[in-house]
Structures are given as structure tokens and as C-alpha cells.
ZADREN-239787 format. One line per 5 residues: number of its first residue (from 1); their letters; for each residue x, y, z of C-alpha. Coordinates in Angstrom, 2 decimals, decimal comma, padded with zeros to 5 digits. Layout:
N
NUM) A) X/Y/Z  ...
This chain:
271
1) XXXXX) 000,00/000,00/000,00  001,40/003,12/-001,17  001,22/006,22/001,18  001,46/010,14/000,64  001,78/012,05/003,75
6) XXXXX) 001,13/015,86/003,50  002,34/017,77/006,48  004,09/020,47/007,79  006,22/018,64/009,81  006,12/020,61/013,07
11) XXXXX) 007,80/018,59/015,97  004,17/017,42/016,98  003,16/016,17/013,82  006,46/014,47/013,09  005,59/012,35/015,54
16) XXXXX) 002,82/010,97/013,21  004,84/011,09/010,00  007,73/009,28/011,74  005,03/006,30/012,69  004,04/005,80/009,38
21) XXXXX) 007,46/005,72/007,68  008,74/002,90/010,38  005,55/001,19/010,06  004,81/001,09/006,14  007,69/000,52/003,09
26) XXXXX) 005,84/002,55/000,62  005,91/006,67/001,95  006,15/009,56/000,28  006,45/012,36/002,72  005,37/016,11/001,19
31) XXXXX) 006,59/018,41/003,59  004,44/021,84/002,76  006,22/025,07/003,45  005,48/028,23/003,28  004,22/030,23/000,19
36) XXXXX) 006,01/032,19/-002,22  005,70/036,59/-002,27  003,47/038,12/000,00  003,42/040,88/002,09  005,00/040,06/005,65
41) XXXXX) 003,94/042,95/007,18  006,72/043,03/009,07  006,65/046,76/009,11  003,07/046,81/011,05  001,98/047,69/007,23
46) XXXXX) -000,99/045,30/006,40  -002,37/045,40/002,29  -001,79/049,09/002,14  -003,20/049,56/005,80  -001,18/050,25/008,62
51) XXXXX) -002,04/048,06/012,00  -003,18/049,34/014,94  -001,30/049,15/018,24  -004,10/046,44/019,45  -003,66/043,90/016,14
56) XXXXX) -000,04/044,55/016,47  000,39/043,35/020,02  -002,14/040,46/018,94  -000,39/038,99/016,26  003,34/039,61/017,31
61) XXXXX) 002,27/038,44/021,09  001,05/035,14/019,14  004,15/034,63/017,99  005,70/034,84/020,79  003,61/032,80/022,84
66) XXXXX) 003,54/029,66/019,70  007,19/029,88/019,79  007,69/029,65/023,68  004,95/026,76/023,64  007,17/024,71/020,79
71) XXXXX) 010,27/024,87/022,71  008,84/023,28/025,77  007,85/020,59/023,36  010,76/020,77/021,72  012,67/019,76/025,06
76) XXXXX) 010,34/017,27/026,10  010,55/015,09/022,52  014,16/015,34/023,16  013,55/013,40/026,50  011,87/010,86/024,48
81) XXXXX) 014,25/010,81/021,74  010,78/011,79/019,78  012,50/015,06/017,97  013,52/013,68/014,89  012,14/015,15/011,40
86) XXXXX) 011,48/012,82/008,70  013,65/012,12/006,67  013,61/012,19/002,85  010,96/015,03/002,44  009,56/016,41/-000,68
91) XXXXX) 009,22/020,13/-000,02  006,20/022,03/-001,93  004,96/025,68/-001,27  001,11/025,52/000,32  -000,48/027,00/-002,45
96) XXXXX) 001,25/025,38/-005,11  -000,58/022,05/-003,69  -004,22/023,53/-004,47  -002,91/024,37/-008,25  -002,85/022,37/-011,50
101) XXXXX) 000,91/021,10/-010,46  -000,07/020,42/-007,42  -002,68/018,03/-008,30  -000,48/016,59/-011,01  002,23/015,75/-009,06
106) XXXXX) -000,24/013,91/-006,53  -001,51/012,00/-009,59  001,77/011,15/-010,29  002,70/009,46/-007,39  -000,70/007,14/-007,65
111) XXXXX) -001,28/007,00/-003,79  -003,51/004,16/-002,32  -003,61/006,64/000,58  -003,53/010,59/001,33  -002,64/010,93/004,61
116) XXXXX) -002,73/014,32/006,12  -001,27/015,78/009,22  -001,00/019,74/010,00  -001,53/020,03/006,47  -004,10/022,71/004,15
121) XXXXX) -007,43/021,97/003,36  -007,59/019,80/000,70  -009,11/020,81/-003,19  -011,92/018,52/-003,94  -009,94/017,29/-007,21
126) XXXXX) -007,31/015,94/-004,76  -010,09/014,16/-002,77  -010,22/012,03/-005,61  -006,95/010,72/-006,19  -005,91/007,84/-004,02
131) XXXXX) -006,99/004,25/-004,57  -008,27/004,11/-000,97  -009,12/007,04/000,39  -007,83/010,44/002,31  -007,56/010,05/005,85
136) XXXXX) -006,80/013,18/008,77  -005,10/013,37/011,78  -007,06/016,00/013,89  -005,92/017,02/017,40  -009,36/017,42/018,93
141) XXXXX) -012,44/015,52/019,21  -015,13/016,35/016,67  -018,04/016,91/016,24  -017,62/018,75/019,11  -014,13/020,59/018,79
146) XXXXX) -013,76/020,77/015,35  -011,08/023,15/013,81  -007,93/025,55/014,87  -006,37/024,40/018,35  -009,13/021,92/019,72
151) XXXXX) -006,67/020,58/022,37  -005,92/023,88/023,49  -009,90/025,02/023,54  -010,97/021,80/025,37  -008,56/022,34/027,92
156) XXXXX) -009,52/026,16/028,41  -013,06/024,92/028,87  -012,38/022,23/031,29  -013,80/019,47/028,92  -011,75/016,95/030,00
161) XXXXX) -013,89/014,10/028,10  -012,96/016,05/024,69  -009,68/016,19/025,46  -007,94/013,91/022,85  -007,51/013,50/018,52
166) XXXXX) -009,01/011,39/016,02  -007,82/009,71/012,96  -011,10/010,68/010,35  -011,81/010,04/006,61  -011,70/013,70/004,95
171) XXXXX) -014,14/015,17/003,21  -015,43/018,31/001,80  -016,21/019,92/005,48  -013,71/020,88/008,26  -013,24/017,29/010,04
176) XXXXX) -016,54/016,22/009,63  -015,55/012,60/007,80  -016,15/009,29/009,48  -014,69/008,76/012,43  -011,52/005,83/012,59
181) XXXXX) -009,81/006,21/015,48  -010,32/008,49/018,50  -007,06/008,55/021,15  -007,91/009,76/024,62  -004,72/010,93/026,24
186) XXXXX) -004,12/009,61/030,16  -004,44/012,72/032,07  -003,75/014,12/035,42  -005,07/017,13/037,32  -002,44/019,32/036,43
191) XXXXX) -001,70/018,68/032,46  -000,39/021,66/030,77  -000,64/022,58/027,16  002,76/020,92/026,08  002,36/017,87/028,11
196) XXXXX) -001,46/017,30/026,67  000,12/017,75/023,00  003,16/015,13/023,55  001,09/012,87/025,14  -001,83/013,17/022,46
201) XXXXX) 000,56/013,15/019,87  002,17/009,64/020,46  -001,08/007,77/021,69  -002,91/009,34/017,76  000,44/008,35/016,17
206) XXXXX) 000,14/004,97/017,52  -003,68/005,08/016,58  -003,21/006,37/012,74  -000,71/003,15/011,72  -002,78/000,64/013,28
211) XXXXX) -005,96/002,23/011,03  -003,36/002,11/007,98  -002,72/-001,33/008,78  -005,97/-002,38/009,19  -007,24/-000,63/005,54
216) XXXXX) -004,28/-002,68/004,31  -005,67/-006,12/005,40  -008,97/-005,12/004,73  -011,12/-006,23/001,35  -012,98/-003,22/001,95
221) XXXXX) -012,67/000,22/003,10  -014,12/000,86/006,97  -016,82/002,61/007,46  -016,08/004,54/010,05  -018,12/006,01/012,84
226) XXXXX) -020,77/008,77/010,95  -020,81/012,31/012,49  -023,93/013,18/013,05  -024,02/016,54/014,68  -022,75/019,39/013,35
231) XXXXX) -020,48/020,64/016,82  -018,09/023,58/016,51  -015,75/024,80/014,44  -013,19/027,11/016,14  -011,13/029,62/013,66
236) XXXXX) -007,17/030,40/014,20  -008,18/034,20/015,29  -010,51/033,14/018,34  -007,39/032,48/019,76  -005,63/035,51/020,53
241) XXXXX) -002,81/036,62/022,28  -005,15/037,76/025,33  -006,53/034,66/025,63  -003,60/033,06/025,81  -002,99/035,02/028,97
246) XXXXX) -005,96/034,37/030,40  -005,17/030,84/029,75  -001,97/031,34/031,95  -003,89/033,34/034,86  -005,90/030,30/035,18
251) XXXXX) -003,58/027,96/035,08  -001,28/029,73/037,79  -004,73/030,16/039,71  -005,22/026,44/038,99  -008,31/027,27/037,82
256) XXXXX) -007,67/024,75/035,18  -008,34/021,52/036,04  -008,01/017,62/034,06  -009,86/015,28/035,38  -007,80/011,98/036,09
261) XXXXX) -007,77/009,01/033,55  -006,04/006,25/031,76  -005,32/006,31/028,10  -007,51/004,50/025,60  -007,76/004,58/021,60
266) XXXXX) -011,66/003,78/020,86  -011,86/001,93/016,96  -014,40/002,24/014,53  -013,33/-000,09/011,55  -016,21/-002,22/010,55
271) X) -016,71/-003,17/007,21
């Protein structure tokens, strides 16, 4: 069974991507970067518009706060020997994927399998394309906590039962396909941010190559476990810098609280 794995590669996802590759002799691993020309705004200057002092403490204070978070999980992979990126990538510019060459390329490679992990939304031409199917890893629960930083919003809320990823068909919504594979991390009462990620990122890893594995066996495709509500879709800019320090107030409050479990994957592969 032949593979494609569309990523970005952050030290979280690699986690995934470096699963598959041990797991399965036939990857291709398309590492998607950043796109060419654009306008940084690096000068507070914004399509001709100059920011205001609010959107400019928002967005650089984002920053700031995504790169502090990655180090701490930066250091803690290293504990488990976990920070590795894979190796033998194919790098290709985001929008480049949604384009004619894009496409082509992805034809050319005749997947059985699309796997995607911290990667774009998907064209509906590409949906197409592999033998099998295209399957998702999403770091959240859906229907529920569908979207931009589910972990991170489940946490905030103190939804401890949503606290956890799925491996999901994908199709033309925002993780609304059938349900594989849903990973529950084991949790404690005082999980942080970074340790929820690492330790939802290796029990989903684990989770994603035993769904691969069982497609492979499998005379047919699974099923999968049907969505049937609609839930929520959070968007990247409901998570601003403030929030983020509210986030921290509670925490330091300990106001934020996980409610004490075991680990478990839950499998929905029939036939």
C-alpha cells in the first residue's frame, strides 16, 4: 500500500509522520512550506493599511507565545528521543498544492492513501486521487471541537472528556468525515498545554498506523463512525494573544483543572 503524507512537519506532527514511515515501506512524505511573495507585514503595514497598536500586540504576542509553547515541546521530545524530522521530504509551497501542479504531481505518485497531518485543506480534485481514500489526523475531538487548536480550547473549557484527537476520513467539510480512530490521552489534574500535545501526539500516532494497517488487510474500506451533529468549528483568530494570557492566569490560579484518567484509543473499523 502506497502512502502520501502531507504535512508540515512541526515537531508534533512528526511524531505521526515518523510512525508511518517505520511502520509502512511505501511513503512519500510532502513536507508543505510556506508560500512564495506576500506581504509580511513586518513593518506593522498590512495590504496598504497600517495596524493598529491592538492587532499589532495580537499577532506579534502570538508569535511569541507559539514559539515559547514549541520549545517546551521541543525539550520534552528530546527526552523521548521523539525530535527527529522525517527524513527524505519532498518540499512544496502551500499554495502550489491547491494548483494544477499540485494536483499533477499527486496524480503522479498514484497513492492508495492521502494521509494528512498539519496540512491545508484539501481541493476537492485531490479528494479524488488515491486508490483508498484520504484520511486526517485531527488534534481534537469532533463533532464537538472541530477546527484551529481543539486541544488547546478543550482544555480552556475544562472538557476533560474532549480532550484527545481522532484519525477521520476527509471530506469536503472541516473534520466532519467518518470517524476511525479516537485517542484519549491519560491525564492528570495538572496537564499543561505541552504535556497534553506530547502525550496526544504519540497515543494518535500509535492510533493512525494501526488504522493504515488495518485498511491494508482489509477487502474493503471501513466505514467509520458517521458524524452526526454538526459541533463547533473554532477559527485560528478566536485564539488571541489575550486569551492566551488568560489561559496562563488560570492555570497559575489552577483554575484549570483535568480530570484523572487512563489512556484508551476507541476503533471504529467495521466493514
Amino acid at each position: 500500500m502506497k502512502v502520501v503524507v502531507i504535512s508540515r512537519c512541526t515537531p508534533r506532527e512528526s511524531v505521526v509522520v515518523n510512525e508511518i514511515r517505520k511502520n509502512f515501506e511505501d511513503v512519500v512524505i510532502i513536507q508543505i512550506g510556506a508560500s512564495s511573495g506576500g506581504n509580511s507585514a513586518g513593518n506593522g503595514v498590512r495590504d496598504g493599511v497600517r495596524e493598529n497598536s491592538s492587532s499589532w500586540l495580537n499577532k506579534n504576542g502570538k508569535k511569541f507565545y507559539s514559539k515559547i509553547h514549541k520549545l517546551f515541546l521541543i525539550k520534552e521530545l528530546k527526552k523521548l528521543n521523539l525530535y527527529n524530522l522525517p527524513e527524505q521530504r519532498i518540499d512544496f509551497p502551500q499554495n502550489d498544492l491547491r494548483k494544477e501542479k499540485g494536483i499533477a504531481f499527486l496524480k503522479s505518485l498514484k497513492p492508495d492513501i492521502i494521509f494528512t497531518c498539519a496540512a491545508p485543506i484539501l481541493k476537492e480534485s485531490i479528494l479524488t486521487i488515491p486508490k483508498i481514500a484520504c484520511i486526517n489526523v485531527h488534534y481534537g475531538i469532533p463533532p464537538e471541537y472541530r477546527g484551529n487548536d481543539t486541544l488547546f480550547w478543550a482544555l480552556m473549557n475544562n472538557d476533560s472528556n474532549y480532550i484527545g484527537a481522532c484519525v477521520h476520513y476527509i471530506n469536503k467539510g472541516v473534520d466532519r468525515g467518518n470517524v476511525l480512530a479516537k485517542a484519549f490521552p491519560s491525564l492528570n489534574r495538572n496537564e499543561s498545554e505541552v504535556s497534553i500535545d506530547l502525550k496526544t501526539t504519540i497515543l494518535v500516532a500509535e492510533a493512525a498506523v494501526e488504522v493504515l494497517k488495518k485498511i491494508e488487510k482489509s477487502e474493503k474500506k471501513p466505514i467509520g463512525l458517521t458524524q452526526n451533529e454538526l459541533g463547533r468549528n473554532y477559527k485560528q483568530t478566536e485564539r488571541t494573544f489575550f486569551l492566551n494570557l488568560k489561559y496562563l492566569v488560570k492555570k497559575t490560579l489552577g483554575k484549570l483543572k483535568t480530570e484523572p484518567r487512563e489512556c484508551s484509543i476507541n476503533y471504529y473499523l467495521n466493514e
